[in-house]
N, C-alpha and C positions, 0 to 999 in steps of 0.2 A: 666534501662530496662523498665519502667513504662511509663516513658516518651518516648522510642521508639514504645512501642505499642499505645499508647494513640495517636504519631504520624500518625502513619500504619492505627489503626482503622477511624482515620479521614477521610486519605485521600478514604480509603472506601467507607464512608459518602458520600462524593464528588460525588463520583464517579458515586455512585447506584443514587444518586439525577438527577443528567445528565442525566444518562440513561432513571430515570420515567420522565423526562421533556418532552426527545425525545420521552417514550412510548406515552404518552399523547397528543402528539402535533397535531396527525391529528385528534383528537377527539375534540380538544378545540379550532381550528382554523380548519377550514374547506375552505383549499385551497389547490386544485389539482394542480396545475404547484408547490406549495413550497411542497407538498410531493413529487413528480418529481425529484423535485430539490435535497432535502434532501436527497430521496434515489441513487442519483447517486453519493453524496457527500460520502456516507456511504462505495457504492461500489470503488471508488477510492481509498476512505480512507484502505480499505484491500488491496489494490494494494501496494499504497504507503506503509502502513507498514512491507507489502513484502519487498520490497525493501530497507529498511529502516536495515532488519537483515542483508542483503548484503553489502549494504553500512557503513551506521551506528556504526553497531558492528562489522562486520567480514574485514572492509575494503575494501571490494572487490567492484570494479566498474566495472556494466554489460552494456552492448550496446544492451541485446538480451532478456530483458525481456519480452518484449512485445510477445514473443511468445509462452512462459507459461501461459500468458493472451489468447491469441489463440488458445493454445490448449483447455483449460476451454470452450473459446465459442465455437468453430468447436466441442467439443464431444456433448453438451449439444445440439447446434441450431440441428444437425444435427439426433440425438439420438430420440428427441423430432417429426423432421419432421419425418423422415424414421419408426419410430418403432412406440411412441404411443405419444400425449402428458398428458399425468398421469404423476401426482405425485410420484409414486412409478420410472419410465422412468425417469423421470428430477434428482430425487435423486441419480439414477446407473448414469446418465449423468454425475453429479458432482466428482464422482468415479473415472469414467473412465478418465475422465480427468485429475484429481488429481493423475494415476495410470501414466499415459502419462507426465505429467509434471515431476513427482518424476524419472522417470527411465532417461527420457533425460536429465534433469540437473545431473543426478547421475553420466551418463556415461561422459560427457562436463565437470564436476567437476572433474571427476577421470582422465581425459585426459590433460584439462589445466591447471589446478588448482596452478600446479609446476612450471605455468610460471609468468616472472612479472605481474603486475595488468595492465599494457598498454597493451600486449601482449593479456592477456586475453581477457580482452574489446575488441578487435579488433576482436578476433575470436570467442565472441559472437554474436559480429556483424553481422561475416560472417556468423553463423551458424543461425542465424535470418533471415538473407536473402534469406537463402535456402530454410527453411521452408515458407516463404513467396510465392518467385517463386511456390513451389508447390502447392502452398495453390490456386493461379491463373493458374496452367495447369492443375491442378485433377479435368474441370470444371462438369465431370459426380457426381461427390461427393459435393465438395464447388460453383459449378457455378460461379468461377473465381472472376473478380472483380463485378458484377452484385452481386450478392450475394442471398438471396433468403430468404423472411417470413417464420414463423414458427404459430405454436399455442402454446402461453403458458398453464400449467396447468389449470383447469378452475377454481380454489383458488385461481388463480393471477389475475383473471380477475377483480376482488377488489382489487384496486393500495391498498389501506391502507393494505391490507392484506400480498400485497409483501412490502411494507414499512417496517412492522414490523421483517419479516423474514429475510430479509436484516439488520434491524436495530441488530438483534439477533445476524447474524452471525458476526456481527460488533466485538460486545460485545465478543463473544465465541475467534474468534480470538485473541481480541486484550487480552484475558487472558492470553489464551496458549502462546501467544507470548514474553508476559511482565512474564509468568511461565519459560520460555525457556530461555530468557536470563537472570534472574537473577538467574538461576540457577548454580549450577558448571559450568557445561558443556557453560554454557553461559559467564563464568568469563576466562573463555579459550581462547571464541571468541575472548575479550575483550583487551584480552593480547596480542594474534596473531594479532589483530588491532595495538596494540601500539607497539608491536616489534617482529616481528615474529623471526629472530633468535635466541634471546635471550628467547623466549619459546621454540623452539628446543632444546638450551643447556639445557635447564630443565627437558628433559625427553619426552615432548609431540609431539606427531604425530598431525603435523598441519594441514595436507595434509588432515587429518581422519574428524577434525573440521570444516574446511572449505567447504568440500566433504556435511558434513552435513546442514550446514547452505545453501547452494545452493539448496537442497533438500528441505529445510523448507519453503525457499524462494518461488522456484518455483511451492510447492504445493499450497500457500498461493494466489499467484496470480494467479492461473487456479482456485481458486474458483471465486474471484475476474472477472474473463471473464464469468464462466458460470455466476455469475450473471446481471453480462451487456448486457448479449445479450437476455436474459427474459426480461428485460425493455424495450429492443427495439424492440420485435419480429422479430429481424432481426439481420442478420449476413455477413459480405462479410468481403477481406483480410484486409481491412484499421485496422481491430482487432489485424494482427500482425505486422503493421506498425513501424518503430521506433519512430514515434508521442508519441506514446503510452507509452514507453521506457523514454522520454525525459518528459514524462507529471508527470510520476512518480519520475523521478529523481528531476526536479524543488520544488514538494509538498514534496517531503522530504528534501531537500534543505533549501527552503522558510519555513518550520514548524519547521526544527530543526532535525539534523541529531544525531541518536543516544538515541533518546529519546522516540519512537512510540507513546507518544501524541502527537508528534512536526507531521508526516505526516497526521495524521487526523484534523489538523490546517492547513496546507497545502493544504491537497485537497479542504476542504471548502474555504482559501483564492482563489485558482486559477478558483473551477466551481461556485464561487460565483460571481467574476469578468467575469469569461466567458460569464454568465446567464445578468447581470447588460449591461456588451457591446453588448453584444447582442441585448438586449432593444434598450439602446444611438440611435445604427447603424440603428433603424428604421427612428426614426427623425432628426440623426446629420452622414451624409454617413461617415464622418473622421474615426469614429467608427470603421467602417464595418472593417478598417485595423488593429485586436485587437490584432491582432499578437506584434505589434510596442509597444502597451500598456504592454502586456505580459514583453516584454524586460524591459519595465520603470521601472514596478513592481520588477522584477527582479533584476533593479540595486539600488533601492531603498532599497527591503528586504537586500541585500548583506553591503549596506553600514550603515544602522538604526539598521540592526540585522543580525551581522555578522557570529553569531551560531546559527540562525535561531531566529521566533519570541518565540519557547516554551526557546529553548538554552541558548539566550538570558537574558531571564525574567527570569530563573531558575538562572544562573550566579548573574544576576542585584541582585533577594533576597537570595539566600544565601550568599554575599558580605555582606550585609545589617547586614546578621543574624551575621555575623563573630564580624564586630566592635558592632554590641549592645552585642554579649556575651563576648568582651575586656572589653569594657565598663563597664560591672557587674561585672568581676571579677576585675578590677583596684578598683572598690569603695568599693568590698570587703578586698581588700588588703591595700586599703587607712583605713579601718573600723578595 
């Protein structure tokens, strides 16, 4: 028992160290494109571990995330233009959003949810798509594919200031998330992931737990939009795009599926790389085509690290730890 806390509290340790590293970072390096950078790594990285309850734990593969990401931006760009851009506006923004997101994957979850996971993906597809269209005919509201600037709060107008707020909500998330699923209700998930009939036969209403994690899901990533579209002062439909969808699924993928430090590994590998070709393609045009690289990467992560790079390395040492604790107890048994 001594030694599982002694464990637990470490990794604490860890954890809050990381944290002051990043609080510190644009204070002891003073370079605006890498707080940029970092803070859109942060905003993904909530996407991704949206995602990540979906997939990771509950099983479930969506096509139609990206529009829980859209609802986030469209309530926030729009809230902020139309009404005020204050602080106290941008925070009912995030609400509202998150009010919007919660209700539509409620009602998508309570509707498809009883079907297979291909089935379902397919009609979150659809139902992405529609949201999309509208997102490009409503242009008195969204201004279609054009899109339209906003005013962020005037606290954001200090990038370090939205760094940190962002770096926060990083933090805030990725507790309640890592609260959520290790919780009961989370060890549910877990099971429904690995065998959903044989959790039926046990009594549980799977339909109830998955209903819920789609809700978790898609509140997570409508915070995740309203903070992308403060970074850009700008918003148009490419927000509900399937790009979006597929960007999240790779970083959680590529980081480790089922682990929510594996997608915030993830999002930094992919807008690290994006940020890095970016550069290439000024001097070396092959670049410009980073799409092609995206794939290498991709077949790369899949075959090097097959449950991703955190999956992986979590597999590789606990392996490790198995034969050195054979190993102690043979020389004790030999002793």
């Amino acid at each position: 028992m001594e030694h599982m806390l002694g464990k637990i509290n470490l990794k604490s340790v860890y954890f809050w160290l990381i944290v002051l590293v990043f609080v510190l970072f644009p204070f002891v390096i003073d370079s605006r494109p890498m707080t940029i950078l970092l803070t859109q790594i942060f905003i993904f990285a909530i996407l991704a571990m949206s995602y990540d309850i979906l997939l990771g734990y509950t099983g479930i593969v969506s096509f139609g995330h990206a529009m829980f990401f859209g609802f986030g931006a469209y309530a926030t760009s729009v809230m902020l233009k139309n009404i005020d851009s204050s602080l106290t506006v941008f925070f009912l923004s995030i609400i509202v959003g998150m009010v919007i997101a919660g209700i539509v994957s409620f009602l998508i979850g309570l509707l498809t949810l009883r079907l297979q996971s291909h089935f379902f993906a397919m009609f979150t597809l659809a139902v992405s798509g529609l949201f999309l269209v509208l997102a490009e005919k409503w242009r008195s509201l969204t201004q279609g594919n054009d899109g339209f600037t906003f005013r962020a709060p005037e606290i954001f107008s200090d990038r370090i200031n939205f760094y940190l707020f962002v770096l926060f909500c990083l933090v805030l998330v990725f507790l309640l998330l890592r609260l959520f699923v290790n919780s009961p209700f989370g060890k549910v998930l877990i099971a429904v992931k690995e065998n959903e009939t044989r959790t039926k036969a046990l009594g549980y209403k799977t339909i109830y737990y998955k209903v819920v994690s789609s809700v978790v899901a898609g509140v997570a990533a409508s915070l995740a939009g309203s903070l992308y579209v403060v970074s850009l002062r700008f918003v148009n439909t490419s927000m509900m795009a399937i790009d979006v969808t597929l960007n999240a699924l790779l970083m959680t993928i590529i980081g480790g599926v089922g682990t929510l430090v594996g997608p915030i590994v993830g999002a930094a590998i992919i807008e690290l790389a994006k940020h890095n070709l970016s550069i290439l393609a000024k001097t070396y045009p092959i670049f410009e085509r980073w799409i092609i690289f995206f794939g290498i990467i991709y077949i790369l992560a899949v075959i090097f690290f097959p449950k991703g790079v955190v999956g992986t390395l979590k597999e590789k040492w606990e392996g490790r730890k198995m034969v050195r604790q054979q190993a102690m107890k043979q020389k004790e048994d030999a002793a």
